[in-house]
CHARMM internal coordinates of N, CA and C (Angstrom, degrees):
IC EDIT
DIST 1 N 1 CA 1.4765
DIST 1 CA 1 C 1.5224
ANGL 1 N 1 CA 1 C 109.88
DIST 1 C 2 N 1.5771
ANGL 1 CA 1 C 2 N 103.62
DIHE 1 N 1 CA 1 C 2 N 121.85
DIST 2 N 2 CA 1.7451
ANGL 1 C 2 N 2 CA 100.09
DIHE 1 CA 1 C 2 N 2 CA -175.34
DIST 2 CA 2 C 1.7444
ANGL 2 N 2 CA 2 C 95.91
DIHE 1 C 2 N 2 CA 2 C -100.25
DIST 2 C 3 N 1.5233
ANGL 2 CA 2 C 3 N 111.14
DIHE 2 N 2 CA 2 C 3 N 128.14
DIST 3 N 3 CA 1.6458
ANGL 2 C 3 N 3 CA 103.88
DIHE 2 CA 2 C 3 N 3 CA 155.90
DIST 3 CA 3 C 1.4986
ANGL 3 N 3 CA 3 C 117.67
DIHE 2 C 3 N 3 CA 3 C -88.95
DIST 3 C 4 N 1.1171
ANGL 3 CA 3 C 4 N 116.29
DIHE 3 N 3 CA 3 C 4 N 113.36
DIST 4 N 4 CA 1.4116
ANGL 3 C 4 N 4 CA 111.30
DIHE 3 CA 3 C 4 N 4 CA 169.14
DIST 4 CA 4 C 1.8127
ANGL 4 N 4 CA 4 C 111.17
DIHE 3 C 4 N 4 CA 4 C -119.06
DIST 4 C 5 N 1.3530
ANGL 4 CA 4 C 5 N 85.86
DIHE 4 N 4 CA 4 C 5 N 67.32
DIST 5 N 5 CA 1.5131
ANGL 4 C 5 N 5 CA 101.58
DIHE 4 CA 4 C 5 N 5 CA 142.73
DIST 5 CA 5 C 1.1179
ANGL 5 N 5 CA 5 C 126.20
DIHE 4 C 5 N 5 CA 5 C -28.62
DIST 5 C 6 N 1.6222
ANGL 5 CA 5 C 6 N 93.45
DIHE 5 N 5 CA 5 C 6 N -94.39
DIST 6 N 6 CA 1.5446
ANGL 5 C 6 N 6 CA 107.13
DIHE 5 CA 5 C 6 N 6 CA 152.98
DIST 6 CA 6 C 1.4551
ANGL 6 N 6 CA 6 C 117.98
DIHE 5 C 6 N 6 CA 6 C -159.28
DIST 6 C 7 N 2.1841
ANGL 6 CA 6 C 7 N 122.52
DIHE 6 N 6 CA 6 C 7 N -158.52
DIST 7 N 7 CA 1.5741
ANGL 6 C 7 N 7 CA 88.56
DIHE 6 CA 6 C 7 N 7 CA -128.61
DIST 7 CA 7 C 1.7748
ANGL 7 N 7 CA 7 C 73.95
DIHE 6 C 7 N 7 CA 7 C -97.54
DIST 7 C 8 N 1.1104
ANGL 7 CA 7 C 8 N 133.97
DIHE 7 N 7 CA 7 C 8 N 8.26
DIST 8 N 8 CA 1.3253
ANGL 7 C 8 N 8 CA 115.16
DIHE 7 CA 7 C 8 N 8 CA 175.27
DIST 8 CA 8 C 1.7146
ANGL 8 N 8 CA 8 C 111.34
DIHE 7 C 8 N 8 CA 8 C -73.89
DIST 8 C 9 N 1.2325
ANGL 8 CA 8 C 9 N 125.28
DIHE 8 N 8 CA 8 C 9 N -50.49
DIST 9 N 9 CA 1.5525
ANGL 8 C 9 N 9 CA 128.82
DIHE 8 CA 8 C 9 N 9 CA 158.71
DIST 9 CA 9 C 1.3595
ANGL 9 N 9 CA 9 C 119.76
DIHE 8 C 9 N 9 CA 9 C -29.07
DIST 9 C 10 N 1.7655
ANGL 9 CA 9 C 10 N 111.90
DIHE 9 N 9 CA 9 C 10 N -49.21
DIST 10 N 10 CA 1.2504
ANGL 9 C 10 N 10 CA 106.90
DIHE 9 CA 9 C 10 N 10 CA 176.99
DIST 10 CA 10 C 1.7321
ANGL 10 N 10 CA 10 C 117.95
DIHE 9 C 10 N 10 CA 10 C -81.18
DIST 10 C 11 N 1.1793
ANGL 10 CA 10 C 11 N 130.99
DIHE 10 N 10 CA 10 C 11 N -14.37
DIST 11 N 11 CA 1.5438
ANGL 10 C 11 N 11 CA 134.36
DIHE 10 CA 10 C 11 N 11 CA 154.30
DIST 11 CA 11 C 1.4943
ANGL 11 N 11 CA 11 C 102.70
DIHE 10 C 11 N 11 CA 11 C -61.38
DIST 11 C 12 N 1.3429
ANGL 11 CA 11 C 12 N 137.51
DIHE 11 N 11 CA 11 C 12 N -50.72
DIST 12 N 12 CA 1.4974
ANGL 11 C 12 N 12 CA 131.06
DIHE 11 CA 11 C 12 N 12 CA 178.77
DIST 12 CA 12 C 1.3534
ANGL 12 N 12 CA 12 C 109.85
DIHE 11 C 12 N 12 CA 12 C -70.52
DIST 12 C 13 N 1.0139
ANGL 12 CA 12 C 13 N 130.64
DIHE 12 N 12 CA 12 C 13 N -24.18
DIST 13 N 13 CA 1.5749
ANGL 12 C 13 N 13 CA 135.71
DIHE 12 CA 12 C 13 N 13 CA 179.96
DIST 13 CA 13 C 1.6664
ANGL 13 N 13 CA 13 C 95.01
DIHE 12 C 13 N 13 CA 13 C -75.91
DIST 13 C 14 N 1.5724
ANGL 13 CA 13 C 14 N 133.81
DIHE 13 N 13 CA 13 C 14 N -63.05
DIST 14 N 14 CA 1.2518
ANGL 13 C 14 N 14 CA 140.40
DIHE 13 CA 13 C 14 N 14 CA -157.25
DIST 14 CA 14 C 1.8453
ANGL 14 N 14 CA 14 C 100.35
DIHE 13 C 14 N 14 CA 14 C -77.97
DIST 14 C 15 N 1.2359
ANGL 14 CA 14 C 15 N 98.89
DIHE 14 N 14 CA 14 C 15 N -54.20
DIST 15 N 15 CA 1.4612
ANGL 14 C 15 N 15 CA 95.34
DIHE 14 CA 14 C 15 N 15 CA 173.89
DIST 15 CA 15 C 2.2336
ANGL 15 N 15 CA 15 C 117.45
DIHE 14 C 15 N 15 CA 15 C -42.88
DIST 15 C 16 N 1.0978
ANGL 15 CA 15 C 16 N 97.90
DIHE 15 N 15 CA 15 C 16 N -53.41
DIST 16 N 16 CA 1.6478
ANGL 15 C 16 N 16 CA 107.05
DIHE 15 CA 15 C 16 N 16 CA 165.07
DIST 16 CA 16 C 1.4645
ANGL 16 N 16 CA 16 C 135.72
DIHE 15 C 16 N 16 CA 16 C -63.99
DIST 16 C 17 N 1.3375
ANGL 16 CA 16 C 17 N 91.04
DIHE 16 N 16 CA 16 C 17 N -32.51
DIST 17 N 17 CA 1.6273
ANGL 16 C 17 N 17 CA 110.02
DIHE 16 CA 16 C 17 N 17 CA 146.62
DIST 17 CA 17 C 1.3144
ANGL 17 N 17 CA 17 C 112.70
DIHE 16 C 17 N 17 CA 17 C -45.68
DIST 17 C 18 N 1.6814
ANGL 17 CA 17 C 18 N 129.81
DIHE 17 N 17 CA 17 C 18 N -73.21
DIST 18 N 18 CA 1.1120
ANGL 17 C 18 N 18 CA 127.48
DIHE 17 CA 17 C 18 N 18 CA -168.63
DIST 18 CA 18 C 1.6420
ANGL 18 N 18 CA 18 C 111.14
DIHE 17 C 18 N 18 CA 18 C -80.57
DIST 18 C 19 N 0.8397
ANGL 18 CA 18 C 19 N 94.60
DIHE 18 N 18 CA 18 C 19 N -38.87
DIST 19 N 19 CA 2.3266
ANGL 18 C 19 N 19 CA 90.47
DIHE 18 CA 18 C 19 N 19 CA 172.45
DIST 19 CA 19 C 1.8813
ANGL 19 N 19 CA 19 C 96.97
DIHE 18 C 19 N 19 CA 19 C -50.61
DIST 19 C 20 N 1.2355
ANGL 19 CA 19 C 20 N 104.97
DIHE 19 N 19 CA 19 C 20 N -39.78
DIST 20 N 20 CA 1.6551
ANGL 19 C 20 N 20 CA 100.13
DIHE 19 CA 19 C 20 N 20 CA -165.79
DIST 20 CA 20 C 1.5934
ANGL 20 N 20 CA 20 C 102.04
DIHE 19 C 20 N 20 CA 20 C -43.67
DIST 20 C 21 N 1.7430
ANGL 20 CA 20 C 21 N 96.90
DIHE 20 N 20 CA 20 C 21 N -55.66
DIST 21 N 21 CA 1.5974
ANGL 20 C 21 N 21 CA 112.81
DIHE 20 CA 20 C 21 N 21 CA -144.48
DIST 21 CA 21 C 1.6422
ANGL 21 N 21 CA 21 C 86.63
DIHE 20 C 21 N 21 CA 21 C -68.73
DIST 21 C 22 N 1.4253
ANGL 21 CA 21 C 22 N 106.92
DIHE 21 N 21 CA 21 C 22 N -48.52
DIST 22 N 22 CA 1.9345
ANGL 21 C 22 N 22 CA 81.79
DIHE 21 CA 21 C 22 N 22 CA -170.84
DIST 22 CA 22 C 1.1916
ANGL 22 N 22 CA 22 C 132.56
DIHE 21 C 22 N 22 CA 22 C -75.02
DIST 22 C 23 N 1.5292
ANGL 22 CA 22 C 23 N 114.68
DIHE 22 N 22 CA 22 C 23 N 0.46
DIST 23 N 23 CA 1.3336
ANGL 22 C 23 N 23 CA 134.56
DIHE 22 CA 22 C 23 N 23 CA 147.97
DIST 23 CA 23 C 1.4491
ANGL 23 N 23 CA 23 C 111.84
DIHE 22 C 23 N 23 CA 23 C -37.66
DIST 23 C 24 N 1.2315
ANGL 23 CA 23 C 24 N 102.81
DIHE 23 N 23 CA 23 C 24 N -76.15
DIST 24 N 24 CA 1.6617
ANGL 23 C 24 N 24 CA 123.23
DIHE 23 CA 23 C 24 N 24 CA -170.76
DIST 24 CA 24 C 1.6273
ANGL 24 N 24 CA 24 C 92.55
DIHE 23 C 24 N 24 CA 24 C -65.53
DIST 24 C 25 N 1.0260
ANGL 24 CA 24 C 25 N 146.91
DIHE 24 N 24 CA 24 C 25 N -67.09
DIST 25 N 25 CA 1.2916
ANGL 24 C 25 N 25 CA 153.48
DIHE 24 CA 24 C 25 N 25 CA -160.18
DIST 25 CA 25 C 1.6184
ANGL 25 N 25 CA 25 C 110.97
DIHE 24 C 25 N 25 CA 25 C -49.61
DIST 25 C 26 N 1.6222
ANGL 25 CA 25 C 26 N 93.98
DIHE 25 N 25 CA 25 C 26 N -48.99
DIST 26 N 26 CA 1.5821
ANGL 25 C 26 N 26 CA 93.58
DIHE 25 CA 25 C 26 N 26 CA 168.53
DIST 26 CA 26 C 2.0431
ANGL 26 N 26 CA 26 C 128.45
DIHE 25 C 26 N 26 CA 26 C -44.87
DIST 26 C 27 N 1.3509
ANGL 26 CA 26 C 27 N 96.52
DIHE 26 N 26 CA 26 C 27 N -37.82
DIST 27 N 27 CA 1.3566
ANGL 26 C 27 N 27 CA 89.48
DIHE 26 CA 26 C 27 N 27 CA 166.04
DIST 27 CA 27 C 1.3504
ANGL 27 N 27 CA 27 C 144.05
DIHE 26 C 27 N 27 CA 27 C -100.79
END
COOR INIT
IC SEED 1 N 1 CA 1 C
IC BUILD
């Protein structure tokens, strides 16, 4: 589910997206 509110939400949404994965990726 994408919110596009608007496009600053969706840079904070995508940005956390990618911190997640190299979180998870790290192990």
């Amino acid at each position: 589910m994408v919110r596009s509110l608007s496009f600053g939400s969706f840079i904070y949404d995508f940005k956390y997206f990618l911190i997640r994965n190299q979180f998870f990726c790290a192990y």
